[in-house]
N, C-alpha and C positions, 0 to 999 in steps of 0.2 A: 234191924237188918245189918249184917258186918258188912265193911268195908269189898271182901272177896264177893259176897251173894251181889253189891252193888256193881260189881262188876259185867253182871247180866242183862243188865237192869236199862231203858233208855232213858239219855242224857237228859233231863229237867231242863225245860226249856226258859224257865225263869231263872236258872243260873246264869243265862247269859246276859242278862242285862246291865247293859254298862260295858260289853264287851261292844266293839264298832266291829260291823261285818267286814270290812275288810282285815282289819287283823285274825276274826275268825276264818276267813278264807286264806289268810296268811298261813295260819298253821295249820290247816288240812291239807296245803300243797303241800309244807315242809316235811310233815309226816309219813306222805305218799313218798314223796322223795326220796325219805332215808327208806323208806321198804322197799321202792323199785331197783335203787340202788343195791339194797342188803341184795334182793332178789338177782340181778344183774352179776354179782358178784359171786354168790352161791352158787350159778348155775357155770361161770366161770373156773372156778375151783373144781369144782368139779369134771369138767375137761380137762383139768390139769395146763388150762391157760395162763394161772394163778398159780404160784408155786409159795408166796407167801401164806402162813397159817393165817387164816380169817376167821376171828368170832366174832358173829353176826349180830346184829341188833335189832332184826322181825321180834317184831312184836311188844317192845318198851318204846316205840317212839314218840308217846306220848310224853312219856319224863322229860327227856332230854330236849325237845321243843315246847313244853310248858313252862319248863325254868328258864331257859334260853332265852325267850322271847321277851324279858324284864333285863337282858344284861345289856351293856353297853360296851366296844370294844376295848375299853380300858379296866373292863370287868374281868377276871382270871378266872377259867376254867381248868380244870385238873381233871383227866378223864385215866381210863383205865386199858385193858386189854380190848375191851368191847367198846373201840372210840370212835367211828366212824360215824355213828349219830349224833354224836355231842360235836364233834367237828365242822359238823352241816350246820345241826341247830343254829351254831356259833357262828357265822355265815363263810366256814369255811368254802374254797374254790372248789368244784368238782374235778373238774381237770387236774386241778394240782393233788386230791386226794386219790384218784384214780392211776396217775402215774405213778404215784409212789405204792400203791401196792402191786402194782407191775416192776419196781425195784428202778425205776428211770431217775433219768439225774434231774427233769422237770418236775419230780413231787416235791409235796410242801417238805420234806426233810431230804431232798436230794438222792432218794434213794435207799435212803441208810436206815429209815425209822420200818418199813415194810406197815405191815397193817398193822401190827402191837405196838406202834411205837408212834403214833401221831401226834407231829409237832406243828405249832406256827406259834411263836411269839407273837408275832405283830397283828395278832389276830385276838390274844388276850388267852391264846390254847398254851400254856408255853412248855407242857411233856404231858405223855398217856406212859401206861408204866407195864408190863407182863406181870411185875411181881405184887403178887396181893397185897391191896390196902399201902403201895407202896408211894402212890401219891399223897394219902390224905395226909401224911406230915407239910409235904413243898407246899399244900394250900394254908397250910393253920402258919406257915413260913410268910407266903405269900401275904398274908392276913395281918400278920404282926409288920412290915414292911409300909401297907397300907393306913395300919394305925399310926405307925412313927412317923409317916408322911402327912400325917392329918388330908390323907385321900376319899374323897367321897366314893370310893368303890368295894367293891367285895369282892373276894374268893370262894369260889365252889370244887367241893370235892368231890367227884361220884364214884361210886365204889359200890359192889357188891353184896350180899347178905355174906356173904363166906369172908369178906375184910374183917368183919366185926370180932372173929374168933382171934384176931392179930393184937400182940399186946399194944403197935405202934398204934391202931385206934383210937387203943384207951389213954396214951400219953399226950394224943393229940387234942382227945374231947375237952380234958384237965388242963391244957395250956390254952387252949384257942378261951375256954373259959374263965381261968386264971388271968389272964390278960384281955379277957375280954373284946374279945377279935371279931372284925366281920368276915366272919366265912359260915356258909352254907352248906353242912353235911347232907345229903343227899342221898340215902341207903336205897339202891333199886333189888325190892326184894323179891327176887324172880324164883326163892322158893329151894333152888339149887345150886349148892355148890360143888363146880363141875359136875359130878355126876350123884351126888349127896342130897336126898332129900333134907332140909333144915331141921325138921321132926326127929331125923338119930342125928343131929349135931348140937343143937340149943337145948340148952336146958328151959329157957322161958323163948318161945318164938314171937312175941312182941318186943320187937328190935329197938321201936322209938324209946322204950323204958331205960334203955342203956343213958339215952341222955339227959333223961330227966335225974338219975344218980350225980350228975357233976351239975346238977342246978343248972341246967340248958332246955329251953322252949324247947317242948317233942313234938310230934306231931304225925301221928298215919294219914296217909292220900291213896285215895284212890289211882295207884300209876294207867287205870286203863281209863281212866276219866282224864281227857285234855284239860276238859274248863275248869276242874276241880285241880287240877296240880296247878294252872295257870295263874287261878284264885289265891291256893295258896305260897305258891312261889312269890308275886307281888307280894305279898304281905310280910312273908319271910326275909325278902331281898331290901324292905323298905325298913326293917325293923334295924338289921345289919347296919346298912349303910347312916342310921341314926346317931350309931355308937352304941347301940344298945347289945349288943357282943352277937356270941356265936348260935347259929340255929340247926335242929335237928329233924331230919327228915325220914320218915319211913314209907317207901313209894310202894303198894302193893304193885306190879306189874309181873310179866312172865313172858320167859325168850322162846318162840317159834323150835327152832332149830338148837340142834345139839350143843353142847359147850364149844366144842370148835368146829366150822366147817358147816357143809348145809346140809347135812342129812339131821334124820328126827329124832334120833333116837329109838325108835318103836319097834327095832328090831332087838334090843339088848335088854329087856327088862329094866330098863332103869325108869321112864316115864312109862302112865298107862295109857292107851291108846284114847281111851274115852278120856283121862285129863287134859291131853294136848287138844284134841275136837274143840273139846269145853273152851277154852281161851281161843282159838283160830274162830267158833262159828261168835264168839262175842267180840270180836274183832274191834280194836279201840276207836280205827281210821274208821270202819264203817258205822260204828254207833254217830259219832260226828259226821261221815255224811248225811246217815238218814236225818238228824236234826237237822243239817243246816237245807235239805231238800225240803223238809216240812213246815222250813219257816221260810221257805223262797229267800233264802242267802244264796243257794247256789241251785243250779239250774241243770238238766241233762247236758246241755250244750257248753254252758260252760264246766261243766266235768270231765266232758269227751277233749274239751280246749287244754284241760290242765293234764290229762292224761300224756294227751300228744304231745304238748309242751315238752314233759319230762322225760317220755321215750328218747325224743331227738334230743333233748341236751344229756342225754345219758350215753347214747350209741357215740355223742361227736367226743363226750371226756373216753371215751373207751380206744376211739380210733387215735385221739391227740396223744392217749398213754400209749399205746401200739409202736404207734410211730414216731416215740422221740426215742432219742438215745439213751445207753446207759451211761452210768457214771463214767468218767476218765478212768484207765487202768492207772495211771498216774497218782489217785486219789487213793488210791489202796494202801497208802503210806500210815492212816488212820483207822485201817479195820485188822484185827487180829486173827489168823487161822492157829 
């Protein structure tokens, strides 16, 4: 069976042993989270409440809170155009990520980053980038800093299938390897770039094989499997921070909504109607609920508890963004028209 048909498939419940239910319940909130939020945002944008571009992150949130959940705040993350998951993962503030894409001077970058540009240093996030593959150098940076520091931690890059076509990838796989760095490549291969089936752009669509040519650990996951990326993120992230240099990740996963914004797609010929079904009815979040409801980890009650949770901490980071200020006109002394 490939990787893609397991994506149908329900979650093995003997994979989770050794996992403690609260941390599984840990990462079914956070994943809800980052979708109620994409959702919240989507529906946003689309009133035109939101005037910053938003590309969403329905339906990879398993990636970015399977790795996440092994990092440590002095762990460096490098995210991309489509940051707003990895930000949470990483336990970013909802407040402060909500007002900054309403452009307020209380977001985590004061306004200035919008939705493509999510920063916090002090959170171990320290830039997300618009321009493709434009991070994965500042981590293999970040990486080598880490080694000359003899630091117990790691840098992660995540970046797209469409990065890979960049030649800064390929000078980054060769040096994080050449120097033998802990950083953590990350490929969330959603199949698409922008509006590009992978099929007319790669010549070989087995992406992991890219790092296995610089003599770097490769490795396919299942991105719509949590316990399977969680599995092997630990294992990845422990290998890293050993000293045993850089590691290579191929995440099958795939994004709900358009390249930018929250519409489907399904009216421009570019996805086919029955492909986007296909991944929406095998929903990542819901394969992990029904596991953790059949192994009594979690309960109706407390499902309806975490629902409600996140509605209301959702509507009050929305109302907190509404109502704080913009930037000082004074501050404009740093933005260029």
């Amino acid at each position: 069976m490939s990787i893609i048909e397991s994506c149908s498939k329900p979650i093995n419940k003997d994979s989770i042993k050794g996992i403690s239910p609260k941390q599984l319940v840990s990462m079914y909130e956070m994943m809800l989270k980052i979708r109620l939020v994409e959702d919240y945002i989507g529906r946003m944008v689309a009133r035109r409440e939101v005037k910053t571009p938003c590309h969403l992150y329905l339906g990879q949130e398993a990636v970015a809170v399977g790795v996440c959940a092994h990092l440590k705040k002095d762990d460096f993350v490098f995210s991309t155009h489509r940051s707003h998951g990895h930000y949470l993962a990483k336990g970013g503030d909802l407040k402060s990520l909500m007002a900054e894409i309403f452009g307020k001077a209380t977001g985590c970058c004061r306004g200035r980053g919008g939705s493509m540009h999510i920063a916090q240093p002090s959170l171990g996030l320290p830039g997300s980038s618009a321009i493709v593959g434009g991070t994965i150098p500042l981590a293999v940076g970040a990486g080598l800093g880490i080694s000359l520091k003899s630091r117990p931690n790691v840098a992660v890059a995540f970046f797209g299938d469409g990065a890979t076509n960049e030649g800064i990838f390929y000078e980054s796989l060769n040096f994080a390897r050449l120097k033998n760095l802990p950083v953590i490549f990350i490929c969330e291969n959603n199949f698409y770039s922008t509006h590009m089936h992978i099929s007319k752009i790669q010549a070989v669509s087995q992406l992991y094989k890219i790092g296995e040519l610089f003599d770097i650990p490769s490795f396919q996951v299942n991105g719509y499997n949590i316990i399977e990326v969680y599995t092997l993120a630990k294992k990845t992230i422990e290998t890293a921070k050993k000293g045993k240099g850089p590691v290579f990740v191929e995440a099958f996963t795939y994004r709900w909504r358009g390249h930018v914004g929250p519409n489907w797609d399904l009216d421009t010929n570019i996805r086919a109607k029955e492909e986007v079904y296909w991944w929406v009815k095998n929903c990542t979040i819901k394969r992990l609920e029904r596991l953790l409801l059949g192994e009594k980890i979690l309960n109706s009650k407390k499902r309806k508890d975490i629902f409600r949770k996140l509605h209301a901490e959702i509507r009050q980071a929305i109302k907190f963004a509404k109502e704080s200020p913009y930037p000082d006109k004074k501050e404009l002394k740093d933005v260029y028209a």
